[in-house]
N, C-alpha and C positions, 0 to 999 in steps of 0.2 A: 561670481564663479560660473562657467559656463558647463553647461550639460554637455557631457558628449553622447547620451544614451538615445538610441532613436528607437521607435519604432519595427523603422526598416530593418536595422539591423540588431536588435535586441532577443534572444534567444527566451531569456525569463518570460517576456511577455508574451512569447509566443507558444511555451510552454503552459504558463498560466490561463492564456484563452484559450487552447485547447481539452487544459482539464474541465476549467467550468464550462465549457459544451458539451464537453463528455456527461460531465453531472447530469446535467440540464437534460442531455438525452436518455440519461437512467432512470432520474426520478420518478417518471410515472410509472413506467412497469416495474421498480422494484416496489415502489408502492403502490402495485395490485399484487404484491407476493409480500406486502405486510413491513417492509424493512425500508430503511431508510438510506440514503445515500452514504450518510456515514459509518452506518453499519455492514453497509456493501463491502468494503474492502476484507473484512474478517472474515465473512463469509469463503470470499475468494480464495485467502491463503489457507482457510483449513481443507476446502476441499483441493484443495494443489496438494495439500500437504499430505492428505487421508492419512495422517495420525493424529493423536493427542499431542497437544505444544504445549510452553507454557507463555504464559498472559507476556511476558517477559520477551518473547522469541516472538512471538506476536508484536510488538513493538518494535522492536531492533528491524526484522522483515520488513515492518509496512513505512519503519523512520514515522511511526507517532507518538507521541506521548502516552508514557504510561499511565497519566491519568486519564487519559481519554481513552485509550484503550482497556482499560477496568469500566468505564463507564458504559462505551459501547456494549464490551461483554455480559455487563448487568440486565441490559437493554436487554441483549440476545436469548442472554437467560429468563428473563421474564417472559419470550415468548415462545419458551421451548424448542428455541434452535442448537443451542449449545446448552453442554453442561460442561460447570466448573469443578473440578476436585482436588485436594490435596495432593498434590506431588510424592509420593513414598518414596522418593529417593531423595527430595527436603522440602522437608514439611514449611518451610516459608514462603512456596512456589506454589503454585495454581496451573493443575492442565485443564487444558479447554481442549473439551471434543467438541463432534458438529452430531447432530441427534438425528434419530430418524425420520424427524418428523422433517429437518433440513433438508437430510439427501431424498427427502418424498419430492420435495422443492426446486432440487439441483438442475433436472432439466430445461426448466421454465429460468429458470438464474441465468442458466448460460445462453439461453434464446434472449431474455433483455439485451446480457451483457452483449452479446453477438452483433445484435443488431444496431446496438449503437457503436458499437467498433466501428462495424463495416459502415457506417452511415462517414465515419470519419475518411474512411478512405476510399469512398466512392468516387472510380473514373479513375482510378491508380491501376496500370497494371500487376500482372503478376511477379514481373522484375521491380516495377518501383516500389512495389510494397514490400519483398525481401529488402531490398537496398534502405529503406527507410526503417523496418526494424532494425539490421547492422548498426546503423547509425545511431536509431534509440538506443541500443545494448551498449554500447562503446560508450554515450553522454550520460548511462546510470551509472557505467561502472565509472566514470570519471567523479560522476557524485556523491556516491558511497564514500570513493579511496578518499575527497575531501572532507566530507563529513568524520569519516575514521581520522582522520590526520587532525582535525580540528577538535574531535573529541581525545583526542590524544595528548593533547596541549598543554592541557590545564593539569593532568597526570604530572608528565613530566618538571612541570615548574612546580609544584608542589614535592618533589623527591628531586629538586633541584637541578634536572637535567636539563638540555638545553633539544637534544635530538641530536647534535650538529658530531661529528666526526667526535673520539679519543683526543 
């Protein structure tokens, strides 16, 4: 069987050696701010978010599992970045805020994050780096709509549906 997948022209791998450089470029300064790469992301979405979410909406948002996103979150919690609560509008749900001792944090978070951004796209001007976000935003939402459509799937053959036309 022949590979058709190259390198050159493979989007995945070029996606995926971007994220681990990006890691790679986080790591140490978020851990001088105590947190770990993979607790980086949650971080992110609550202060995007500046409300309380649930563990749940945390998940779906970042596309991680919900086991690993309870874990993370336990992490967080143990070192009083976040607090978890019951949900009062159902009690089977968990909000997660971000604490104060967090946003004491926030500006030094976003000096890491910043700097290893802009490390990625150093020597891009001001137009290719608009144009390159367009492009990132158009290849998430293509990712999402597949992800939804494939978690969509297994619904429908299970209540028998097929998706396809009446």
């Amino acid at each position: 069987m022949k590979n058709n997948s190259s390198r050159k022209t493979s989007f995945g791998y070029r996606f995926a050696m971007i994220q681990r450089i990006h890691t790679a470029l986080l790591r140490d300064g978020m851990l001088t701010l105590g947190i770990t790469t993979a607790q980086f992301p949650f971080l992110a979405e609550l202060f995007h978010e500046q409300r309380p979410v649930t563990q749940d909406e945390l998940s779906k948002a970042l596309c991680i599992d919900p086991a690993a996103t309870a874990r993370a979150l336990a992490q967080l919690e143990k070192k009083g970045l976040v607090n978890r609560e019951i949900n009062p509008e159902n009690r089977r749900q968990k909000l997660v805020s971000i604490t104060p001792l967090a946003l004491e944090m926030k500006p030094g978070f976003y000096e890491v994050l910043n700097t290893a951004s802009d490390a990625l796209v150093t020597g891009l001007s001001g137009q290719e780096k608009k144009a390159a976000l367009s492009l990132l935003d158009r290849i998430m939402a293509n990712g999402i709509t597949a992800r939804h459509e494939k978690n969509q799937a297994p619904e429908r053959q299970k209540k028998g549906q097929t998706g396809r036309g009446v």
